[in-house]
N, C-alpha and C positions, 0 to 999 in steps of 0.2 A: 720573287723578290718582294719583300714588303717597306716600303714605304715607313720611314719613321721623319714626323718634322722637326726644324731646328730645337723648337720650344721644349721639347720632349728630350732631345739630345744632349742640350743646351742642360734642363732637368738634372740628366744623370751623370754630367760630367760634375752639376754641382757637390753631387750628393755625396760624391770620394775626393773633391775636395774642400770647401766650404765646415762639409759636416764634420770631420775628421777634425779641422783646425780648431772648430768649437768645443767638440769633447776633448780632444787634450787639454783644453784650456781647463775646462771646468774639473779635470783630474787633478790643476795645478802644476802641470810639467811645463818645464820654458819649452818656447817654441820660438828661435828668430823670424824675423822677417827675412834674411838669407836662405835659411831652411824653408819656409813660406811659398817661397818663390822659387826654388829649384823642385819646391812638390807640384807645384802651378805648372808651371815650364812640362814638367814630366807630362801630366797630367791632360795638359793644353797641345803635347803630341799627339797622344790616346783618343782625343779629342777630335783630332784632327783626321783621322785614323779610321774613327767609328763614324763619321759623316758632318762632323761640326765644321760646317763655312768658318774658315780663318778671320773672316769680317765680324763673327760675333764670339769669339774666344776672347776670353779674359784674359788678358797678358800680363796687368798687374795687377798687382794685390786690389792696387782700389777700384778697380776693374771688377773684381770679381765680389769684393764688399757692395757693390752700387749692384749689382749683378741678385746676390742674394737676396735682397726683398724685392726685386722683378718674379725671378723663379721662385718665390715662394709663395706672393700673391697669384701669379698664373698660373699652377701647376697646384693648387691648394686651396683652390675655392670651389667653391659649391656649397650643396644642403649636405656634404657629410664631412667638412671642414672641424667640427667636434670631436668626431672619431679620429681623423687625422691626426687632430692635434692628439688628444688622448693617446695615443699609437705611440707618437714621439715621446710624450714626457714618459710614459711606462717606460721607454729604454733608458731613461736617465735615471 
C-alpha cells in the first residue's frame, strides 16, 4: 500500500477537472455552469473514490476556481516551475 497525500490527490482530481473546463474554453465551445457542475459532481465522486477526504472536495464551481491557484502554486513550484510551465503552454 502506498501512501499518496490529500495535496497530491486533491492535484489530480484538479487536472480532469479545472483543466478540461479551460481548454474547451479556449477552443471556444459553450460550456454552462449546469454542465460545469454535473462534471464536478461526477468528478467529486471519483474523488471521493480514489482517497480525497470529502472535507477538501470542491463542491462548487467557486470552490474549485479558489481551489485552482492553491493547487497550482503547491504542486508547481520549485527550481523547475519553467519547464513546467513550458510543458503546459506546448500543449496549447
Amino acid at each position: 500500500l502506498v501512501a499518496i497525500n490529500q495535496e497530491e490527490l486533491l492535484g489530480t482530481l484538479m487536472t480532469f477537472t479545472w483543466v478540461p473546463f479551460t481548454a474547451i474554453e479556449r477552443f471556444g465551445l459553450p460550456l454552462s455552469d449546469a454542465d460545469r457542475a454535473a462534471y464536478l459532481h461526477c468528478w467529486n465522486v471519483i474523488g471521493f473514490l480514489i482517497g480525497v477526504e470529502p472535507e477538501v472536495l470542491p463542491l462548487t464551481l467557486a470552490d474549485m476556481a479558489e481551489l485552482e491557484g492553491v493547487t497550482i502554486v503547491c504542486l508547481w513550484s520549485g527550481d523547475d516551475i519553467e519547464d513546467q510551465t513550458q510543458i503546459l503552454t506546448n500543449g496549447f
